[in-house]
Biopython code that builds the backbone (N, CA, C, O; Angstrom):
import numpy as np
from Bio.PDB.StructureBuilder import StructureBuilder

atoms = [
    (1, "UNK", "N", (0.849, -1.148, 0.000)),
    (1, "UNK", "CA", (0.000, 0.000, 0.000)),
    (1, "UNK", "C", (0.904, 1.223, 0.000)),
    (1, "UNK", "O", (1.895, 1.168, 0.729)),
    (2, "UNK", "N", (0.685, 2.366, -0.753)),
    (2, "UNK", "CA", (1.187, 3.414, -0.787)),
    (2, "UNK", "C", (0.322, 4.451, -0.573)),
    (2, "UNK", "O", (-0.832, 4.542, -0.992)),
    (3, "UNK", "N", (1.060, 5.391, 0.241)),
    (3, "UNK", "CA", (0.090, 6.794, 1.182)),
    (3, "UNK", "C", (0.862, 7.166, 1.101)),
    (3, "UNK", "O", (1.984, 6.659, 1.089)),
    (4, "UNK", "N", (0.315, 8.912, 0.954)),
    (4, "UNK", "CA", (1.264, 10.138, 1.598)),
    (4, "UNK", "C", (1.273, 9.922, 2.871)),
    (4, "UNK", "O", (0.495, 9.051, 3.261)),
    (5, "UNK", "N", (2.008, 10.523, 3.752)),
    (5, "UNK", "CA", (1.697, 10.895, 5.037)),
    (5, "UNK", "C", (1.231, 11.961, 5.556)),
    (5, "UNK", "O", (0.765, 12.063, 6.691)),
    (6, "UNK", "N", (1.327, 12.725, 4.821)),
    (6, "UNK", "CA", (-0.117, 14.047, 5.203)),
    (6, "UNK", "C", (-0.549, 14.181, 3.841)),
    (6, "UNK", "O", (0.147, 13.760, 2.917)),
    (7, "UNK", "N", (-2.048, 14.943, 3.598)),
    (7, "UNK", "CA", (-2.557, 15.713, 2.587)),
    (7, "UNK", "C", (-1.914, 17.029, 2.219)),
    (7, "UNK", "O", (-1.784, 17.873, 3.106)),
    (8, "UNK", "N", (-1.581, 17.232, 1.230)),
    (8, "UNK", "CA", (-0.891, 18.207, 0.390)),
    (8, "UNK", "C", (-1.523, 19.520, 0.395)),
    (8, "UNK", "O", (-0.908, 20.509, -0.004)),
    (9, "UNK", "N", (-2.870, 19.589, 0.879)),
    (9, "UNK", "CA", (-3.441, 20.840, 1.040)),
    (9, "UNK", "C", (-4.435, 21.088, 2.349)),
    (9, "UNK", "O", (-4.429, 22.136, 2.995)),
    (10, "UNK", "N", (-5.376, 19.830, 2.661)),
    (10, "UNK", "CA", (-5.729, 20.000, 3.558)),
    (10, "UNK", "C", (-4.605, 20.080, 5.106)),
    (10, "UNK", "O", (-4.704, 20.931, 5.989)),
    (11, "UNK", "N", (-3.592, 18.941, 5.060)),
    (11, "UNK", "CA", (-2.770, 18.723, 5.807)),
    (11, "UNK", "C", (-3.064, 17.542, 7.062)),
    (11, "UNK", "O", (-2.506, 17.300, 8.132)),
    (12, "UNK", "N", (-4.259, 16.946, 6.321)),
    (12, "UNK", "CA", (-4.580, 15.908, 7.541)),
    (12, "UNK", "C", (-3.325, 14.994, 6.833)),
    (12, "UNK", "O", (-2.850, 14.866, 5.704)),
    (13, "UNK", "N", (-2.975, 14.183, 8.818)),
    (13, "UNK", "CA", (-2.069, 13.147, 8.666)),
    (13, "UNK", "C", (-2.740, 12.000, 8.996)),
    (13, "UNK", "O", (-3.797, 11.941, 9.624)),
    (14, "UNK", "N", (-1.893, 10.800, 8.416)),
    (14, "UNK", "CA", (-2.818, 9.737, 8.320)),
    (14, "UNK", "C", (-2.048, 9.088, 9.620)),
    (14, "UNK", "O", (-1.062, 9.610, 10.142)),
    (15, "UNK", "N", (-2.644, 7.898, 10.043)),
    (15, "UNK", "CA", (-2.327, 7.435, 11.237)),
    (15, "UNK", "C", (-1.447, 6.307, 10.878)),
    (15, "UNK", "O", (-1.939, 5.178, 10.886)),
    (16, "UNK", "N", (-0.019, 6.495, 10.516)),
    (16, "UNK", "CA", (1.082, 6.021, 9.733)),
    (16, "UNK", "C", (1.090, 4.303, 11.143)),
    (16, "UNK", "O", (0.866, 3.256, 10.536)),
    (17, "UNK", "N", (1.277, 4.133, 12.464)),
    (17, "UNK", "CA", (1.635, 3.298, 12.934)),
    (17, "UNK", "C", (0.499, 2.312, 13.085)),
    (17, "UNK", "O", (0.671, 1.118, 13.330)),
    (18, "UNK", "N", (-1.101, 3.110, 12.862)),
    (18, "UNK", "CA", (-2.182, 2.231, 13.017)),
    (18, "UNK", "C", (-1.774, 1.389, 11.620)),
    (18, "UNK", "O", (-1.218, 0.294, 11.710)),
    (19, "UNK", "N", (-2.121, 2.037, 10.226)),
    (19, "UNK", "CA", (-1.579, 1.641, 9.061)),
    (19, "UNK", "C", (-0.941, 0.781, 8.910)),
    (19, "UNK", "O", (-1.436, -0.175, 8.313)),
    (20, "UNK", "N", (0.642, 0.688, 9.433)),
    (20, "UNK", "CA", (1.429, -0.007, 9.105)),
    (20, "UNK", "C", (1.314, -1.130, 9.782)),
    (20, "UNK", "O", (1.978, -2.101, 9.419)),
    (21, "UNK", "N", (0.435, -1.218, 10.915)),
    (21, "UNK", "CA", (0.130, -2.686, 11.691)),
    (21, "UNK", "C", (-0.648, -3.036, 10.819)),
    (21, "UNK", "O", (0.067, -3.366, 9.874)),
    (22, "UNK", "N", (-1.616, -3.159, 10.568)),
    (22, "UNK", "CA", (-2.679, -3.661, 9.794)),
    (22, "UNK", "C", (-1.774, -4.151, 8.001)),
    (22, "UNK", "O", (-2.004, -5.133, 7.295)),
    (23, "UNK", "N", (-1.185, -3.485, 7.870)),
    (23, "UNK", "CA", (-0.222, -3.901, 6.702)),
    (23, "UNK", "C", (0.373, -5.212, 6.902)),
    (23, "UNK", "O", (0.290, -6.272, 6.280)),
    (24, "UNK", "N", (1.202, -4.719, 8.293)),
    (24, "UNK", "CA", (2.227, -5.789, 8.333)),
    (24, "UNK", "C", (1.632, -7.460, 9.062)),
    (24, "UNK", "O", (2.108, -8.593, 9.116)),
    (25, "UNK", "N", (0.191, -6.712, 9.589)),
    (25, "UNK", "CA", (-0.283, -8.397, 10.250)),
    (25, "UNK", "C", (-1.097, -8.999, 8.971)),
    (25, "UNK", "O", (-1.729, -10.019, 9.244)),
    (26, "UNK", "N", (-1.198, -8.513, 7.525)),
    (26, "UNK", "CA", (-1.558, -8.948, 6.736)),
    (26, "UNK", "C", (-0.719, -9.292, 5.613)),
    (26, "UNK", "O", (-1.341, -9.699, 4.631)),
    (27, "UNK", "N", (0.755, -9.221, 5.492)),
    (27, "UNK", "CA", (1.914, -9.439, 4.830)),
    (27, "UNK", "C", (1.807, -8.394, 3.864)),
    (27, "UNK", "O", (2.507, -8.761, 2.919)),
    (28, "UNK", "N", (1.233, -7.139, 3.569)),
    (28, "UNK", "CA", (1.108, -6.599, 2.599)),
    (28, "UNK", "C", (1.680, -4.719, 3.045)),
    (28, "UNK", "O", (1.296, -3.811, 3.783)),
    (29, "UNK", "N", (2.980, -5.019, 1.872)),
    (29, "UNK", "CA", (4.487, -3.996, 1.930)),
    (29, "UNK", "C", (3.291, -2.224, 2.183)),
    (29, "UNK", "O", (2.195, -1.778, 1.845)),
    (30, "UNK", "N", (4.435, -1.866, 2.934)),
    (30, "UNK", "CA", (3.952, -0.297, 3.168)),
    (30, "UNK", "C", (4.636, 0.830, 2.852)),
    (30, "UNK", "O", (5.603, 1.236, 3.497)),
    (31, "UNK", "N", (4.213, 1.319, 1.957)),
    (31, "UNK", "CA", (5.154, 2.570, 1.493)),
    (31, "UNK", "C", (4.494, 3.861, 1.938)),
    (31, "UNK", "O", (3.272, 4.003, 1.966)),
    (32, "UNK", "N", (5.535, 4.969, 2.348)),
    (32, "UNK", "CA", (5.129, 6.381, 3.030)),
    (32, "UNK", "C", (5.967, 6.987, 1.554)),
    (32, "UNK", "O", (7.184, 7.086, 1.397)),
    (33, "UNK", "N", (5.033, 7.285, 0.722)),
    (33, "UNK", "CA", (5.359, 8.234, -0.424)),
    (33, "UNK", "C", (5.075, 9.624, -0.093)),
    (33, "UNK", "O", (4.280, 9.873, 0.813)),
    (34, "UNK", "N", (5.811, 10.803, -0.921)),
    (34, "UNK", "CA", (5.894, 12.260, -0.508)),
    (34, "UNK", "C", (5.207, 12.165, 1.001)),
    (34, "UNK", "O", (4.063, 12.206, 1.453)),
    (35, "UNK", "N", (6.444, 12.028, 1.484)),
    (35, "UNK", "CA", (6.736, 12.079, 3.154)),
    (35, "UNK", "C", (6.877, 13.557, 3.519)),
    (35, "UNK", "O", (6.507, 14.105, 4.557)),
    (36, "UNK", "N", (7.688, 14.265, 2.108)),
    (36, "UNK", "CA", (7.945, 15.801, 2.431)),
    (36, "UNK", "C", (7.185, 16.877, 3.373)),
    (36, "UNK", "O", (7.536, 17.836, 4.060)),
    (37, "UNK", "N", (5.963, 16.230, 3.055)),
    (37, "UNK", "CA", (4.744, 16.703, 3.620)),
    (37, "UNK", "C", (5.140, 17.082, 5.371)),
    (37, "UNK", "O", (4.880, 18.162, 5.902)),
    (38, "UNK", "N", (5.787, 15.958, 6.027)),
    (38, "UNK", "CA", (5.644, 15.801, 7.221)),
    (38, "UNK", "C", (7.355, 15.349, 8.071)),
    (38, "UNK", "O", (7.670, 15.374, 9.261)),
    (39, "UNK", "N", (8.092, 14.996, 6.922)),
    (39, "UNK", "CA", (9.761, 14.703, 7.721)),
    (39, "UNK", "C", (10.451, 15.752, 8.028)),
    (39, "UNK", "O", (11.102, 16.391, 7.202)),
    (40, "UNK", "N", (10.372, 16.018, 9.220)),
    (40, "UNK", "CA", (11.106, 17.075, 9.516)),
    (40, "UNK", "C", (10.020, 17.868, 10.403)),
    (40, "UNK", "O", (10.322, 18.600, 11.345)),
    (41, "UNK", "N", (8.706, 17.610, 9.956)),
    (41, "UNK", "CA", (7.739, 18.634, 11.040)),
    (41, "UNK", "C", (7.318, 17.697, 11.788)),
    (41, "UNK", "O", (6.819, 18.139, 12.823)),
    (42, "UNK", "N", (7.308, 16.414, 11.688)),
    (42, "UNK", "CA", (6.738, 15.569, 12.817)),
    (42, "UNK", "C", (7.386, 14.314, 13.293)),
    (42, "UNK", "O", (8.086, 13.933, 12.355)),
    (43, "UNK", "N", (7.480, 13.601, 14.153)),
    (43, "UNK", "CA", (8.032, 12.271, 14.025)),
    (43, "UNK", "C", (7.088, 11.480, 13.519)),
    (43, "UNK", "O", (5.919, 11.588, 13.890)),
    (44, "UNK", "N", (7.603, 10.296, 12.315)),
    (44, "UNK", "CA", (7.070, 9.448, 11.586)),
    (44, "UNK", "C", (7.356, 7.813, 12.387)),
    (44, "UNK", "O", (8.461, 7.530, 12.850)),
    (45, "UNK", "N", (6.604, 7.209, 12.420)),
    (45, "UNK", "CA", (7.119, 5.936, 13.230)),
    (45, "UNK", "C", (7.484, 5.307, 12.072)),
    (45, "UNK", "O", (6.633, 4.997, 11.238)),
    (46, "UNK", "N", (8.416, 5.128, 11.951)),
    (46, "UNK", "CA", (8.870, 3.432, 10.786)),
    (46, "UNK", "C", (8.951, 2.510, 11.462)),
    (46, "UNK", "O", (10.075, 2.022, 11.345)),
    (47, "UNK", "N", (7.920, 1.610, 12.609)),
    (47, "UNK", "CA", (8.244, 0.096, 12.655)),
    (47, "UNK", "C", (7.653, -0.589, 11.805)),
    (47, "UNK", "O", (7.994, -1.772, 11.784)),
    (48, "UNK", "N", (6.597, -0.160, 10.820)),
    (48, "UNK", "CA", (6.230, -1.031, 10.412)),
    (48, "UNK", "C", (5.706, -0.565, 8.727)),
    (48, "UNK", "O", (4.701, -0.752, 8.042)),
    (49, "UNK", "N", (7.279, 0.265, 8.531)),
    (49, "UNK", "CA", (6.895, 1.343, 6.998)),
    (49, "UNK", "C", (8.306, 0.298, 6.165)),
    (49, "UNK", "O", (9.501, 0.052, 6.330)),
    (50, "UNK", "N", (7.538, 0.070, 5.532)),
    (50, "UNK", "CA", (8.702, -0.946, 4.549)),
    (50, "UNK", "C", (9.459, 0.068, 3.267)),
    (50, "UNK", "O", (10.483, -0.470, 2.844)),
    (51, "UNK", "N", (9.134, 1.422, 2.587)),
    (51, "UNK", "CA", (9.546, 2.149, 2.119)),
    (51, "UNK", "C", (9.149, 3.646, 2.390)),
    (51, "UNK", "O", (8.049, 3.949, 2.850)),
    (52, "UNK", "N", (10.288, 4.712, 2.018)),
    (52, "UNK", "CA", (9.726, 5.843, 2.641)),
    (52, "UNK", "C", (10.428, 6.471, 1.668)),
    (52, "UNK", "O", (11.506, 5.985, 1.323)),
    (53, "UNK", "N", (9.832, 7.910, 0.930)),
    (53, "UNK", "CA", (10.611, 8.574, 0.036)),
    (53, "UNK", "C", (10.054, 9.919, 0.165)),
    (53, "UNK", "O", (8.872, 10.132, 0.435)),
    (54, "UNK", "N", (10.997, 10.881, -0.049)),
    (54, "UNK", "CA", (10.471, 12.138, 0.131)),
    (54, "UNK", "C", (11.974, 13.324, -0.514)),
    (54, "UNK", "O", (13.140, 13.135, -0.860)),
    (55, "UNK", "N", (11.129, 14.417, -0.396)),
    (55, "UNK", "CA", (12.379, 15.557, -0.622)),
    (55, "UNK", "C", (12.575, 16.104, 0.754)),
    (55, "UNK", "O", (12.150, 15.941, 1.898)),
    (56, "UNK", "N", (13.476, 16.875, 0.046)),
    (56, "UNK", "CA", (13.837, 17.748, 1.912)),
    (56, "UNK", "C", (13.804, 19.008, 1.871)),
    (56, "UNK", "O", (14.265, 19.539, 2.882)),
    (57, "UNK", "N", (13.296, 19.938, 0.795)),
    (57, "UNK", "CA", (13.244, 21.128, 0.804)),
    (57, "UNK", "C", (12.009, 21.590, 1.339)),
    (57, "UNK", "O", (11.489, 22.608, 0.882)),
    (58, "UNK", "N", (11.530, 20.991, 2.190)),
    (58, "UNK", "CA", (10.356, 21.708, 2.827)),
    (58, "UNK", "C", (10.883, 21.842, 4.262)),
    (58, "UNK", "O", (11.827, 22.576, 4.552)),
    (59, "UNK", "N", (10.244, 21.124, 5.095)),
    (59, "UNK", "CA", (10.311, 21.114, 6.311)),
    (59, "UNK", "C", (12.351, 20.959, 6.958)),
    (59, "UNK", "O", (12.946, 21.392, 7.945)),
    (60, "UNK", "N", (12.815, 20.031, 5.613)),
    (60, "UNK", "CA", (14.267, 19.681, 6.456)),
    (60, "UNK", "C", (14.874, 20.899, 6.238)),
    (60, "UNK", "O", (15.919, 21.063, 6.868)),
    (61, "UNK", "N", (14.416, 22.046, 5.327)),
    (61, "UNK", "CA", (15.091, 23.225, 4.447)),
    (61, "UNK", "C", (16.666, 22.687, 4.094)),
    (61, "UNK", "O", (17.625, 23.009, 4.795)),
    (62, "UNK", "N", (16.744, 22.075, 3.253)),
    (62, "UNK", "CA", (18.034, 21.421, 2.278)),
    (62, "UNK", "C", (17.248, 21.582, 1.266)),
    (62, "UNK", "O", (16.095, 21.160, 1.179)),
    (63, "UNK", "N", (18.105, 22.461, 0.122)),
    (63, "UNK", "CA", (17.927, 22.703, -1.244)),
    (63, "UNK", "C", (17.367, 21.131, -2.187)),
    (63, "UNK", "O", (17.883, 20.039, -1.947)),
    (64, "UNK", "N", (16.573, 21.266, -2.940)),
    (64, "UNK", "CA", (16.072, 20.696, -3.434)),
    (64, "UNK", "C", (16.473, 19.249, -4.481)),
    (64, "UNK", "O", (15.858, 18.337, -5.032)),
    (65, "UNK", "N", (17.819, 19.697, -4.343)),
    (65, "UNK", "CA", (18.674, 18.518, -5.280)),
    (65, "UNK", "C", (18.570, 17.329, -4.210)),
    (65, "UNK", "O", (19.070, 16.231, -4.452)),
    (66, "UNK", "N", (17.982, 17.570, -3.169)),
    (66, "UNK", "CA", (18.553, 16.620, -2.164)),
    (66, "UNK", "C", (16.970, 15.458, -1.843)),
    (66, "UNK", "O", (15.942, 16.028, -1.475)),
    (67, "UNK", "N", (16.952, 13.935, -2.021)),
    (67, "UNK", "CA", (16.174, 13.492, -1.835)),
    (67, "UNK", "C", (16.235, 12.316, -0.714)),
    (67, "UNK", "O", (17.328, 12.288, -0.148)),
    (68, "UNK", "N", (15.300, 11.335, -0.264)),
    (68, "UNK", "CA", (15.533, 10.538, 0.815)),
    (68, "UNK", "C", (14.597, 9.326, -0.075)),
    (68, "UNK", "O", (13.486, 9.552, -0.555)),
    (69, "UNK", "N", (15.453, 7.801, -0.175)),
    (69, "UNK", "CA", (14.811, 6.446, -0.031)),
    (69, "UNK", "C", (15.198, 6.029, 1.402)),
    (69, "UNK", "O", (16.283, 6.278, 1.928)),
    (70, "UNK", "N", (14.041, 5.279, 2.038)),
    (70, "UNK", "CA", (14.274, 4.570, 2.999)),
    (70, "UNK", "C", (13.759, 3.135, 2.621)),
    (70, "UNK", "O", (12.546, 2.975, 2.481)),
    (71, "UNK", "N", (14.700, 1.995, 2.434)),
    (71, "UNK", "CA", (13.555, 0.673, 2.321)),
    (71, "UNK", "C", (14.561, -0.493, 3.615)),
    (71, "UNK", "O", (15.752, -0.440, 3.921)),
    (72, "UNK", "N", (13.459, -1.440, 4.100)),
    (72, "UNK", "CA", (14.204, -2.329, 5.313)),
    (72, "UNK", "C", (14.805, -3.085, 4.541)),
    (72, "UNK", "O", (15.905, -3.498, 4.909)),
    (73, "UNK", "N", (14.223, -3.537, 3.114)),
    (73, "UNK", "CA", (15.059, -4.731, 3.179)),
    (73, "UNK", "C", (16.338, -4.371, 2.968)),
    (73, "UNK", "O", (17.225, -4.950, 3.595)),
    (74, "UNK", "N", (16.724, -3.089, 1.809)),
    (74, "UNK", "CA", (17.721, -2.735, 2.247)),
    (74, "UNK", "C", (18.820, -3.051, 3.093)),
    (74, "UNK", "O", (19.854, -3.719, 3.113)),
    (75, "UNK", "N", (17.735, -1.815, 4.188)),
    (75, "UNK", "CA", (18.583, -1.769, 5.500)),
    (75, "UNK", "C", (19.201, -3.388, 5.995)),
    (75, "UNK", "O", (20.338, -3.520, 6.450)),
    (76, "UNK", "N", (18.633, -4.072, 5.887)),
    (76, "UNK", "CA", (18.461, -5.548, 6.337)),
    (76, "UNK", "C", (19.771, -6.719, 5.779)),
    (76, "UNK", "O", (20.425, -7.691, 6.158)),
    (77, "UNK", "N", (19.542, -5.703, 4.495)),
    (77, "UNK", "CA", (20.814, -6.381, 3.226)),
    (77, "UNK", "C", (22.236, -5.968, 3.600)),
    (77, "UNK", "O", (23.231, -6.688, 3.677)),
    (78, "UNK", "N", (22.073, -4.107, 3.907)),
    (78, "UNK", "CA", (23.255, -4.013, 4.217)),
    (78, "UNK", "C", (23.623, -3.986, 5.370)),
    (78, "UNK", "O", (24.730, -3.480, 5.550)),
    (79, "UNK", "N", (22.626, -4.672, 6.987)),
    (79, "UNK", "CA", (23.100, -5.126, 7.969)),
    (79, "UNK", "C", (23.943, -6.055, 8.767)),
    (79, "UNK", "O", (24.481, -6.064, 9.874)),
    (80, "UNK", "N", (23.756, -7.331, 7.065)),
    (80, "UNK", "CA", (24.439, -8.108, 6.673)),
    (80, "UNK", "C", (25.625, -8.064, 6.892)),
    (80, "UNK", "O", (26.342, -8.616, 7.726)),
    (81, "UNK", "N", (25.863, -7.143, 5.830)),
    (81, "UNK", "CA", (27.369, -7.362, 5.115)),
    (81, "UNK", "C", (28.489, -7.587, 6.818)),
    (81, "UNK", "O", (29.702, -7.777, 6.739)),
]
sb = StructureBuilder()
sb.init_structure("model")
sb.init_model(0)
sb.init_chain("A")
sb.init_seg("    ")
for serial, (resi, resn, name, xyz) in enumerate(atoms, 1):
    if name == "N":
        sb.init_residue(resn, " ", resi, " ")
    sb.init_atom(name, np.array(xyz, "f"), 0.0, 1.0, " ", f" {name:<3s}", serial, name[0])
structure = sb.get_structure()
């Protein structure tokens, strides 16, 4: 499933940790797309966000060339090494 984490104009946030339980007790991957909305103005829980992508020129104020992937398995791959 893929969600923003807030609305782009209204600004409601969605309830990212209720979400991601219900994802993850059903095996089905969770992505927090344009996060921009909210990284940096709020804490986001990732226990149970399997991808996360966003810019940072909003809230992180870093110029715009600058972007963020977050994925576990990733993380998981290169916990490995």
């Amino acid at each position: 499933m893929a969600l923003a984490s807030a609305h782009n104009i209204s600004g409601y946030r969605i309830d990212v940790e209720a979400i991601g339980t219900l994802c993850a007790e059903r095996d089905v991957l969770f992505s927090l797309d344009d996060a921009i909305q909210t990284l940096g103005a709020f804490p986001i829980p990732l226990n149970h966000v399997d991808f996360l992508s966003a810019g940072a020129q909003k809230w992180m104020l870093v110029h715009r060339v600058l972007e963020f992937f977050l994925s576990k398995a990733i993380g998981a791959a290169c916990s490995d090494l």
